[in-house]
C-alpha positions as CSV (number, residue, x, y, z in Angstrom):
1,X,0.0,0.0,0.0
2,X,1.0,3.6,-0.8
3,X,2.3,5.9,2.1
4,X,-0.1,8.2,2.7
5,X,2.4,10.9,3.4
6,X,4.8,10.5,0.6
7,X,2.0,10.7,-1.9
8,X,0.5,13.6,-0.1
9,X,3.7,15.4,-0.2
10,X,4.5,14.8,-3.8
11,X,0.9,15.9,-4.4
12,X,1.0,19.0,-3.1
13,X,4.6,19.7,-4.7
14,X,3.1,19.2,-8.2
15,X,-0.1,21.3,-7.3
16,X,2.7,24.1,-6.0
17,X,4.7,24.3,-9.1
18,X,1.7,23.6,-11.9
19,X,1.1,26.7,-13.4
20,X,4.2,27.3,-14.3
21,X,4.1,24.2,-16.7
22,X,2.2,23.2,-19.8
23,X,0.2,20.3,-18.0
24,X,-3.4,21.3,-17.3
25,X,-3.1,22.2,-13.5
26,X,-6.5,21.5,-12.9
27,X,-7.0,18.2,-14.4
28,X,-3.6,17.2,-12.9
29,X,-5.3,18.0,-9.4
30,X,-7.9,15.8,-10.4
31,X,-5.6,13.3,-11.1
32,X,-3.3,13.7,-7.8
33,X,-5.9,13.4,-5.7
34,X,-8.1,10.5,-7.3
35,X,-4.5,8.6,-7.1
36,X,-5.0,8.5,-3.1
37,X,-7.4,6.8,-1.5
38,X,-9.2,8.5,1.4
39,X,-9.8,5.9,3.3
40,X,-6.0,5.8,4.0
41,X,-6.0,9.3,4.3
42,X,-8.6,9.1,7.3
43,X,-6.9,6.0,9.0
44,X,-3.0,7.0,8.3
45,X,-2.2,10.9,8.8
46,X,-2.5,12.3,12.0
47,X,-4.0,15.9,11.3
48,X,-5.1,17.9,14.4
49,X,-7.9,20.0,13.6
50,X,-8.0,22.5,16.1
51,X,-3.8,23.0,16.0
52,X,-4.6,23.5,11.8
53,X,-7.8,26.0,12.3
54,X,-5.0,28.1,14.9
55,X,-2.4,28.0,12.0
56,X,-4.7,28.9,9.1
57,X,-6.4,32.0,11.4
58,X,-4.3,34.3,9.7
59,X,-5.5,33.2,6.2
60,X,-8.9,32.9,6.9
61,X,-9.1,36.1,8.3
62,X,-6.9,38.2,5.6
63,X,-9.2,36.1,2.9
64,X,-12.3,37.9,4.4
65,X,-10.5,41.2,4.7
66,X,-9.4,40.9,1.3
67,X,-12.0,40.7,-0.3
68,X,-13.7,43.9,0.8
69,X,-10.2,45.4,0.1
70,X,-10.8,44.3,-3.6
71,X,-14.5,45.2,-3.8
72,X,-13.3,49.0,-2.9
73,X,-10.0,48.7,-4.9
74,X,-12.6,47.9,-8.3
75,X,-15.1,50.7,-7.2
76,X,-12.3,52.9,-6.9
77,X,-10.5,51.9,-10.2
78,X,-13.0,50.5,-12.3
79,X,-14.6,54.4,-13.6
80,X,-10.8,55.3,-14.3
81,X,-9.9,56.4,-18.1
82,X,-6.1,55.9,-17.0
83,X,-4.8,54.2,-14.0
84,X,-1.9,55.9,-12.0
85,X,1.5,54.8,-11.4
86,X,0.3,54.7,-7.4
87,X,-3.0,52.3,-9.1
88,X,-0.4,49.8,-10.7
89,X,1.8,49.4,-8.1
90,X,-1.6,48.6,-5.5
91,X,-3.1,46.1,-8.3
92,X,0.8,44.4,-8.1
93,X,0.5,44.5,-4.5
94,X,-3.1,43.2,-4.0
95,X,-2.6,40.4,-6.7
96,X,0.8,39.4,-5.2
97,X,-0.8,39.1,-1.4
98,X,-4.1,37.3,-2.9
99,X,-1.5,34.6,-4.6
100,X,0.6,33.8,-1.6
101,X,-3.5,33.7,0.3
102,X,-4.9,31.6,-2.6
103,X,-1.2,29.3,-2.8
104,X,-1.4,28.9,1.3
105,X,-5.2,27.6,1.1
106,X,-5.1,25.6,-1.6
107,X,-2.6,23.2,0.0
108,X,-4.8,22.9,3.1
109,X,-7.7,21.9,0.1
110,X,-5.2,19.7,-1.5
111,X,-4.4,17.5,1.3
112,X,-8.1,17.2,2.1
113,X,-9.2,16.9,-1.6
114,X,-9.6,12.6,-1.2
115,X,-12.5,12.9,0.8
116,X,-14.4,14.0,-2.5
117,X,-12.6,11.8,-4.9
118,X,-15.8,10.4,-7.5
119,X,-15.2,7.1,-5.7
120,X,-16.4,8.1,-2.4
121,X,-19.6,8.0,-0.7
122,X,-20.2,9.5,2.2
123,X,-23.0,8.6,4.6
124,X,-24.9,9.5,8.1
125,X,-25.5,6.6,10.2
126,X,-25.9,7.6,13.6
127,X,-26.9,4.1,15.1
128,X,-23.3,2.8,14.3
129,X,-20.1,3.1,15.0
130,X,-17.7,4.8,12.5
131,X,-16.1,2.8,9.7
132,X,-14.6,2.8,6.8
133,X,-15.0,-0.2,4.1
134,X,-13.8,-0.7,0.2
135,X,-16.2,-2.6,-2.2
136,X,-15.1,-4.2,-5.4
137,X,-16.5,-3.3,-9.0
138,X,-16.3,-4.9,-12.4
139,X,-14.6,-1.5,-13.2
140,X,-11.8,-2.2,-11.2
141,X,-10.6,-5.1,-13.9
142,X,-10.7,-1.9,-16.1
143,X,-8.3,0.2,-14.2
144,X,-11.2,2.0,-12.4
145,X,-10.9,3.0,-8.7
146,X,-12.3,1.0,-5.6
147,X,-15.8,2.4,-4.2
148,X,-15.1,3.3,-0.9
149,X,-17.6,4.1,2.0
150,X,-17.5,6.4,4.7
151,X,-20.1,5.6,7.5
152,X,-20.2,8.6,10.1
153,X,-21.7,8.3,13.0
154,X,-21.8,12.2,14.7
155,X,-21.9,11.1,18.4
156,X,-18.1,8.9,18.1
157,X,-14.4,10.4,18.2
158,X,-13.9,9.0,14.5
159,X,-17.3,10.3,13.1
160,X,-16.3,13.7,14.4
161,X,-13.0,14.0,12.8
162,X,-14.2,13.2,9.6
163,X,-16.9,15.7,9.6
164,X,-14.0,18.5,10.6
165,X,-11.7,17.0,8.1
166,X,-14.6,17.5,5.9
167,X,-16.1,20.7,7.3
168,X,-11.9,22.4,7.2
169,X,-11.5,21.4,3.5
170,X,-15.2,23.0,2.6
171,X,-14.1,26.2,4.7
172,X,-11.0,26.9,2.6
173,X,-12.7,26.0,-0.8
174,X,-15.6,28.4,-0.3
175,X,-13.4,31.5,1.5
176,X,-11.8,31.5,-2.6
177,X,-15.1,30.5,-4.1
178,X,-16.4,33.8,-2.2
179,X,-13.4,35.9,-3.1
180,X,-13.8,34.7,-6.4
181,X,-17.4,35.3,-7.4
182,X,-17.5,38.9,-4.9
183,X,-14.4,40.4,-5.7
184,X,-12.2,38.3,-8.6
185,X,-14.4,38.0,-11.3
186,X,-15.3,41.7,-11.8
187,X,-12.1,42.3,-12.7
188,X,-12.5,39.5,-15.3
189,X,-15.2,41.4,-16.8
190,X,-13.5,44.9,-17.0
191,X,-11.6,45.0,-19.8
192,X,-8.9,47.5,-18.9
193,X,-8.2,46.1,-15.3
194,X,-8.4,41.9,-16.9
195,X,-5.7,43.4,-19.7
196,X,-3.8,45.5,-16.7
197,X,-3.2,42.1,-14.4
198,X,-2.8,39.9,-17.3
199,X,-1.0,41.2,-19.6
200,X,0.5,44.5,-19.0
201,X,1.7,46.0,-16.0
202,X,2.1,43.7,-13.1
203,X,5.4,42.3,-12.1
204,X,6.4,38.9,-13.7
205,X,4.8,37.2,-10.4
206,X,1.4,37.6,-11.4
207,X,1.2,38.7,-14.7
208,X,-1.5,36.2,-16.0
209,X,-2.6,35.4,-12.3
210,X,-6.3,36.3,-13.2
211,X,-6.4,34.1,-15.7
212,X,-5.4,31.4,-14.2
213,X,-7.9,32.2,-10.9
214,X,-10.7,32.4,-13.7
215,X,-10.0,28.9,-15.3
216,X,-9.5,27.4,-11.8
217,X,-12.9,28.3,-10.2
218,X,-14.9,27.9,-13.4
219,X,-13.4,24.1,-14.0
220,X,-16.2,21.7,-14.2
221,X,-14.6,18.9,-12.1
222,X,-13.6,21.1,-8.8
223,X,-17.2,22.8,-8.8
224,X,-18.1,19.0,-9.1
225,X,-16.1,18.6,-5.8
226,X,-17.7,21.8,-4.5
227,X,-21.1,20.8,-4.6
228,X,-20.3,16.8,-3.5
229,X,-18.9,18.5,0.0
230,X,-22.1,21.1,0.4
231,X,-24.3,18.3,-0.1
232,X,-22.7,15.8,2.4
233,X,-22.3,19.0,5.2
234,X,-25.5,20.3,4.6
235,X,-27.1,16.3,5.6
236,X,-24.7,17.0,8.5
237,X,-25.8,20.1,9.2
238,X,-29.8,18.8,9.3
239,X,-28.4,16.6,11.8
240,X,-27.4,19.1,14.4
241,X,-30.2,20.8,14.2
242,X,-32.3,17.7,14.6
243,X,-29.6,16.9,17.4
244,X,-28.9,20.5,19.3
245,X,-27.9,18.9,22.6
246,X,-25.3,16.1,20.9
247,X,-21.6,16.4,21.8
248,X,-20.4,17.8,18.7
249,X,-22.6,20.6,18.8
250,X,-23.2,21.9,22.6
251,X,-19.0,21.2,23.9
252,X,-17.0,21.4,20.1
253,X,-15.6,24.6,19.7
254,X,-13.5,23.7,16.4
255,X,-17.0,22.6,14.9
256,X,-18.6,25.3,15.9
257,X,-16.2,27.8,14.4
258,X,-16.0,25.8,11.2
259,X,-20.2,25.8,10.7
260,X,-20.2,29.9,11.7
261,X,-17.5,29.7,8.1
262,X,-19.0,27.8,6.5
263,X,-22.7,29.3,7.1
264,X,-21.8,32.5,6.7
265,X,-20.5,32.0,2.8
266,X,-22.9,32.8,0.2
267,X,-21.4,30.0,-2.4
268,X,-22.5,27.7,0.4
269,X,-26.1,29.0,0.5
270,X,-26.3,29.4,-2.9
271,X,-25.3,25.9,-4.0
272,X,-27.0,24.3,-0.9
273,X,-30.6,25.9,-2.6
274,X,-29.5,24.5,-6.1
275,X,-27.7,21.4,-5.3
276,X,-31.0,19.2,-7.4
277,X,-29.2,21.0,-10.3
278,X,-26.5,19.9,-12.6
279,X,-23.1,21.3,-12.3
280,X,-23.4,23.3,-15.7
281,X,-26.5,24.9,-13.9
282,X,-24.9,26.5,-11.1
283,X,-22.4,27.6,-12.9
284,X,-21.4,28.5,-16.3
285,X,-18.0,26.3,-17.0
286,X,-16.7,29.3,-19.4
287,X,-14.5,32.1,-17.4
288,X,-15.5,34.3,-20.4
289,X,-19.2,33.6,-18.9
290,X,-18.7,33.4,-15.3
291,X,-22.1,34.8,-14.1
292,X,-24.7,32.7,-16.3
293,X,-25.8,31.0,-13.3
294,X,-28.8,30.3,-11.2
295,X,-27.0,32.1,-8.3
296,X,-25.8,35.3,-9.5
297,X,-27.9,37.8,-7.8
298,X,-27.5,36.2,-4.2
299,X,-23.7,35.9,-4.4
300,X,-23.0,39.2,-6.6
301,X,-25.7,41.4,-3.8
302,X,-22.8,41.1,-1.5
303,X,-20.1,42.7,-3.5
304,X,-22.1,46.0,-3.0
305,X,-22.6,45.6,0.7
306,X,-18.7,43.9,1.3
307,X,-17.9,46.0,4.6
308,X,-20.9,44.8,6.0
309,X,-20.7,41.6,5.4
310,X,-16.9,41.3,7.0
311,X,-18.4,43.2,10.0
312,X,-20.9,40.7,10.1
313,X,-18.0,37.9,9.9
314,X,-15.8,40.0,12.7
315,X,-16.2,41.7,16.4
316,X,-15.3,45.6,16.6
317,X,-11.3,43.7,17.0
318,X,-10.4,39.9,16.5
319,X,-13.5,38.6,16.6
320,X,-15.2,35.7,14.5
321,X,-19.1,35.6,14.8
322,X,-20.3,35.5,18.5
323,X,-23.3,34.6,20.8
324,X,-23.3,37.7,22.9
325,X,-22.0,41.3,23.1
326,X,-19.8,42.5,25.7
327,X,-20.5,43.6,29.1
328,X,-19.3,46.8,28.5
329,X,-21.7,47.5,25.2
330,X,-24.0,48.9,26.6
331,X,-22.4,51.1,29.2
332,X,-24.6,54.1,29.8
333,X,-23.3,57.4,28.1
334,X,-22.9,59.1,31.2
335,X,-20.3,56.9,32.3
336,X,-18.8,56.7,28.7
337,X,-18.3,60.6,29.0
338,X,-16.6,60.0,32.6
339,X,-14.4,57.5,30.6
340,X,-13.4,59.8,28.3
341,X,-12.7,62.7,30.8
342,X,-10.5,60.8,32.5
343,X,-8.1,60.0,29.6
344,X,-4.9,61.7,28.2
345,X,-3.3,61.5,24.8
346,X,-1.2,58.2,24.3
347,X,-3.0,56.4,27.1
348,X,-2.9,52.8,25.9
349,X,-6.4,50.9,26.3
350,X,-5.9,46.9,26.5
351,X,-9.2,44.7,26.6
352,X,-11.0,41.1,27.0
353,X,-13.5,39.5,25.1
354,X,-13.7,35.9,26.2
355,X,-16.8,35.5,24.1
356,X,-15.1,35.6,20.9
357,X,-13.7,32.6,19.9
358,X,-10.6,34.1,18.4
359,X,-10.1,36.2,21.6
360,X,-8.8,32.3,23.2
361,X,-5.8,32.2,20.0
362,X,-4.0,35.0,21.3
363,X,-1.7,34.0,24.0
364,X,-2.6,36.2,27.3
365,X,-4.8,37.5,29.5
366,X,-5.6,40.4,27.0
367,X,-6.7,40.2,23.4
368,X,-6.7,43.6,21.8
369,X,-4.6,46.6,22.2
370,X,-5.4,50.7,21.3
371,X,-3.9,53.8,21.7
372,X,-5.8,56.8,22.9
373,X,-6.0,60.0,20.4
374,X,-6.8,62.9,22.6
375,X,-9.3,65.5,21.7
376,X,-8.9,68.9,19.3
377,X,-8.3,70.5,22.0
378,X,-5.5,68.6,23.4
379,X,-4.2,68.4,20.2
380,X,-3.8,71.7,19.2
381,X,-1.6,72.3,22.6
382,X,0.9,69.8,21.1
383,X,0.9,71.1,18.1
384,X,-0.3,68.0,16.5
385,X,-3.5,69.4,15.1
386,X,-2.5,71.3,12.2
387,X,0.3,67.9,11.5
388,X,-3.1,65.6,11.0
389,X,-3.9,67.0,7.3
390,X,-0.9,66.2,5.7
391,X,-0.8,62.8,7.1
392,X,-3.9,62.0,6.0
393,X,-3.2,62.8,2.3
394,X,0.1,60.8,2.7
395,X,-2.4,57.6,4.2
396,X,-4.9,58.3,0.9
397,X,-1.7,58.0,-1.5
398,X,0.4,55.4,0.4
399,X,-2.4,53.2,1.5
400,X,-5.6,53.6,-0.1
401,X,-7.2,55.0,2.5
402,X,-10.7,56.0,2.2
403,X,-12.0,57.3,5.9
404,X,-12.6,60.9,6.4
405,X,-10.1,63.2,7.7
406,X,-8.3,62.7,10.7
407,X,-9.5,66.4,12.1
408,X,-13.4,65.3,10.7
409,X,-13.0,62.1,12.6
410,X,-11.7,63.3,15.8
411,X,-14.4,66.0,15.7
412,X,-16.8,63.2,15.7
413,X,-15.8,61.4,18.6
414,X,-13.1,59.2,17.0
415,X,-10.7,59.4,19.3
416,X,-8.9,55.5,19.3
417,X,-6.4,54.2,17.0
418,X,-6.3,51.4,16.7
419,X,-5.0,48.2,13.7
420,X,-7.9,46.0,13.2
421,X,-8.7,43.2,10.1
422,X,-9.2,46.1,8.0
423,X,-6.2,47.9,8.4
424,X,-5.4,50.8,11.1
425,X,-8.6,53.2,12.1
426,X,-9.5,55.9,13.9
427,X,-12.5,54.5,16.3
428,X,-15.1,55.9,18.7
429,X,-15.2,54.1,22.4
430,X,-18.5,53.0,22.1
431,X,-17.5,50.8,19.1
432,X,-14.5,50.0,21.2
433,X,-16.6,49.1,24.3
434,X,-18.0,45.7,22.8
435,X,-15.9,43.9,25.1
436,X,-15.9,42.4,29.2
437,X,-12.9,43.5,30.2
438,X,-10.9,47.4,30.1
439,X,-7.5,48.4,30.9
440,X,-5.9,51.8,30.7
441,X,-2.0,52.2,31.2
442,X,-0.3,55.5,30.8
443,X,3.5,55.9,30.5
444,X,3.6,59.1,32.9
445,X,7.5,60.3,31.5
446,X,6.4,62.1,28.8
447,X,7.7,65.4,28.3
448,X,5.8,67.8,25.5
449,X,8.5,66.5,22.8
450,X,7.6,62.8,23.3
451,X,4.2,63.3,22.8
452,X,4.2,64.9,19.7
453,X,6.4,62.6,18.2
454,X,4.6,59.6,19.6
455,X,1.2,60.6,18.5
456,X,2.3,62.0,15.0
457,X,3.4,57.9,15.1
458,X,0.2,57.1,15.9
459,X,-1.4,58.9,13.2
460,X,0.5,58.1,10.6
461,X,0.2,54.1,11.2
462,X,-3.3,54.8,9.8
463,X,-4.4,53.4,6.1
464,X,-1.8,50.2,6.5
465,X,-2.8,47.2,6.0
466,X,-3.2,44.7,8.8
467,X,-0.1,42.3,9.8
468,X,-1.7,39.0,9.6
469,X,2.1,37.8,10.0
470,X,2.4,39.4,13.6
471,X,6.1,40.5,12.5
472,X,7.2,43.7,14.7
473,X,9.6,44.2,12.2
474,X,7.3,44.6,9.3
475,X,7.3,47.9,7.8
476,X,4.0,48.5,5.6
477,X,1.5,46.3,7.7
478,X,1.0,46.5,11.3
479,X,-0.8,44.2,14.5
480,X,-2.7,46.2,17.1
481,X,-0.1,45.9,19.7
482,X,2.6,46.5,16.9
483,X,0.7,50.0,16.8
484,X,2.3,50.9,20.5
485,X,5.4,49.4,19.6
486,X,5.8,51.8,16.8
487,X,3.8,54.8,17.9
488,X,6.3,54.9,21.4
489,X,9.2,54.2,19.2
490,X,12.4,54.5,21.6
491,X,11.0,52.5,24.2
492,X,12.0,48.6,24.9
493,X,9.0,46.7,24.8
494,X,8.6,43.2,25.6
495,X,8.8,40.5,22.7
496,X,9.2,36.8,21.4
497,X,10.2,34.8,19.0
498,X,7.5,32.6,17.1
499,X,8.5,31.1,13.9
500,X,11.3,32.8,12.9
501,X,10.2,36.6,13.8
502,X,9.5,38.9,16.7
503,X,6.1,39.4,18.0
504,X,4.4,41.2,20.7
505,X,1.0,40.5,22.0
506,X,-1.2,42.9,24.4
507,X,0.0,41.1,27.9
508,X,3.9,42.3,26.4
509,X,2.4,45.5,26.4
510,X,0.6,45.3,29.5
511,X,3.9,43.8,31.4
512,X,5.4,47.6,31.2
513,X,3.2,48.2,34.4
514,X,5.9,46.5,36.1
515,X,8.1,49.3,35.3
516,X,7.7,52.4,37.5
517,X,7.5,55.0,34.3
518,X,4.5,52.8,33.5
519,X,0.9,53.2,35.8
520,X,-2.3,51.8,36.0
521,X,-5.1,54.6,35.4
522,X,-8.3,52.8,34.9
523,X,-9.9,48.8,35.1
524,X,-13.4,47.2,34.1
525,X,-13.4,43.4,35.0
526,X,-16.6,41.3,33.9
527,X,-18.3,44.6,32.7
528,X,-17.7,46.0,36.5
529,X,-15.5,48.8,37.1
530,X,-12.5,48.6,39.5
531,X,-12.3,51.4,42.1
532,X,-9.6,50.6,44.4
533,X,-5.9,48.8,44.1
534,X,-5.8,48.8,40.5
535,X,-2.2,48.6,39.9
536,X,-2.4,45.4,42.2
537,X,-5.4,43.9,40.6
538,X,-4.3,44.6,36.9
539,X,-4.1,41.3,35.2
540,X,-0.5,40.8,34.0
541,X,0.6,37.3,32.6
């Protein structure tokens, strides 16, 4: 018997290097993955779902950003007679960051791809244990695959990997299916901006990059794929709702952030409601033809509405959809106004939200990190005031950015900086305050110098683009806490190494209370303010 691993390896390093060849990349990844059997797949590797879902966060969350990045980028582009230099060198950019995205997901489909082979059948039994069997066909004699069933049973440790296996490999598919149909294939349709990335002024990298996007997610045999996994997880998604108490729904965190993917895309929706249809049905197998399909005006309504969608997807920070809002969202407005009385210019606002499910991947007590503004007012006496135009226009030109002016915002009662999915904002506190938990820390030896330099910092960290690396080295794209590591730029900070580059997380940034230049100002724990001791009580790790 093959090793599972060997051929999985060699599979993915043909998928890797494919388009750079003559061989037809997508009916060589039919091939690859027809060539291994998933019932080896299931019994030999020794994937952990949870450690994969932990790794991939930073894809699956730039996927979702990107796209609304894209949506705006063909608004913004699409009405132009002639593109900027500044245009080009964004459209490089954007189509260099989707292909190292697209590259990085497709080998988490590729090594999952087996469990929708033609051959396989998958089946809900939940009166059985799990098991695996091969049955024998006259075809066989002719070459021709074994039929292989997969009998799942929900309730059992086997049946429940299978279904995440199946469920992780249906997440990555649709998150490009999505970015495909929103924000890809309008580009395909504009002549300038298809000729631009194809053909003409993109680096070497991508030149042609569309075009091969297009043919991949209009090839008859992966929507076949498509449709087989939809079908399966939407039987296993009639289950848990005939089954809400069962294991793998009530006390399965990893399954319960894989459904909130997987129900949230519109491909999955949209084929679900057509899945009595045949594959040419759905959709039109020509890329020059891509929206000729049953479910164009469901998936294509969202390319207008793409902000709200990703708010939809994310919390007012890290956050992937949640049960609940914070304890601190609806803090009455009189309070909020003490709040905001009692903070200076560069305080640093840390919080906790336990009830996001993406709040438990950062290591830590605290999840998110923010830097506080200061009002015109304060502003002005630091001379930074009349600083905040210019920096603006260099955000519109360097990084796209579309907000209102800095002075507009602040007027408005945006008075928090802070790097979220979308890139670095300029917030109010009541769209910070969906949260349980607030800390304030103030670095008290400041003289008049420091904080004009570290808030001029600040501001001009806004427009980049998020660091979904979490390198504090990075220059272009920045993490929330990276934000105070820049904006207080001659200070040592605390930091580690993870995978080959520095990081630093919100507890780093909360461990300067330790140092005596460092204090303790304010504290909310569980939605309850803290009166006395604070410095004492602050949670450090």
């Amino acid at each position: 018997m093959k090793n599972y691993f060997t051929i999985l390896t060699i599979f993915i390093l043909q998928i890797t290097i494919l388009d750079s060849q003559d061989i037809d990349p997508n009916e060589e990844f039919d091939r690859i993955a027809l060539s291994i059997s998933a019932i080896e797949m299931l019994t030999s590797d020794n994937l952990d779902i949870h450690e994969t879902i932990y790794n991939y966060q930073p894809q699956i969350e730039y996927a979702l950003v990107w796209r609304v990045r894209a949506v705006n980028t063909y608004n913004a582009l699409g009405e132009k007679a002639v593109l900027k230099a500044s245009d080009i060198t964004y459209l490089n950019y954007a189509a260099t960051r989707y292909k190292e995205l697209r590259e990085k997901l497709l080998d988490g489909i590729s090594s999952l791809a087996p469990l929708t082979n033609e051959n396989v059948t998958l089946l809900i039994n939940d009166e059985n244990p799990t098991f695996f069997y091969q049955k024998s066909k006259i075809r066989q004699l002719f070459g021709g695959n074994p039929e292989e069933y997969i009998q799942i049973n929900p309730n059992d440790a086997a049946g429940k990997i299978v279904i995440k296996k199946l469920k992780l490999g249906l997440t990555f598919a649709l998150l490009l299916y999505d970015n495909y149909l929103v924000a890809i294939a309008p580009y395909e349709e504009h002549n300038k901006l298809r000729y631009i990335i194809n053909e003409s002024g993109i680096d070497p990298e991508v030149e042609g990059y569309l075009r091969v996007v297009s043919e991949s997610y209009t090839d008859r045999k992966k929507m076949q794929r498509l449709i087989k996994a939809i079908e399966f997880i939407s039987k296993v998604e009639q289950w848990e709702n005939d089954h809400p108490y069962s294991d793998l729904v009530q006390n399965d965190p990893d399954n319960q952030y894989l459904n909130m993917m997987i129900y949230g895309s519109p491909s999955y929706a949209g084929i679900r409601n057509n899945s009595s249809l045949e594959t040419e049905s759905i959709f039109s197998i020509s890329r020059l033809n891509i929206f000729k399909n049953k479910i164009e005006d469901s998936i294509r309504l969202i390319s207008s509405d793409a902000t709200n969608q990703v708010s939809k997807m994310f919390g007012n920070t890290a956050g992937i959809i949640v049960s609940r809002r914070g304890k601190l969202d609806d803090l009455p407005k009189d309070k909020q106004s003490e709040i905001i009385a009692n903070l200076q210019p560069l305080d640093i606002l840390l919080e906790k939200a336990p009830f996001r499910l993406t709040d438990h991947l950062i290591p830590g007590y605290w999840s998110h990190v923010a830097l506080w503004s200061g009002t015109e007012n304060e502003l002005r006496e630091l001379g930074v005031w009349d600083e905040l135009p210019d920096i603006y226009k260099e955000a519109k030109v360097r990084y796209n950015y579309s907000g209102p002016s800095f002075q507009e915002s602040i007027l408005n009662g945006h008075l928090i900086i802070e790097a979220l999915r979308p890139g670095v904002q300029i917030n109010t506190l009541q769209h910070f305050l969906n949260i349980d938990d607030l800390g304030v820390i103030r670095y008290n030896e400041l003289t008049l110098e420091n904080k004009r330099s570290y808030l001029l910092n600040a501001f001009s960290q806004i427009g980049k683009s998020y660091d979904f690396n979490f390198d504090v080295e990075s220059k272009n794209e920045i993490v929330c806490s990276e934000l105070i590591y820049v904006s207080f730029d001659d200070l040592d900070w605390n930091t580690s190494k993870t995978v080959g580059r520095y990081t630093i997380s919100p507890d780093h940034v909360a461990q300067n209370l330790k140092h005596n230049s460092f204090e303790a100002v304010m504290l909310y724990l569980d939605g309850v303010e803290v009166a006395e001791n604070i410095n004492e009580i602050f949670p450090v790790e």
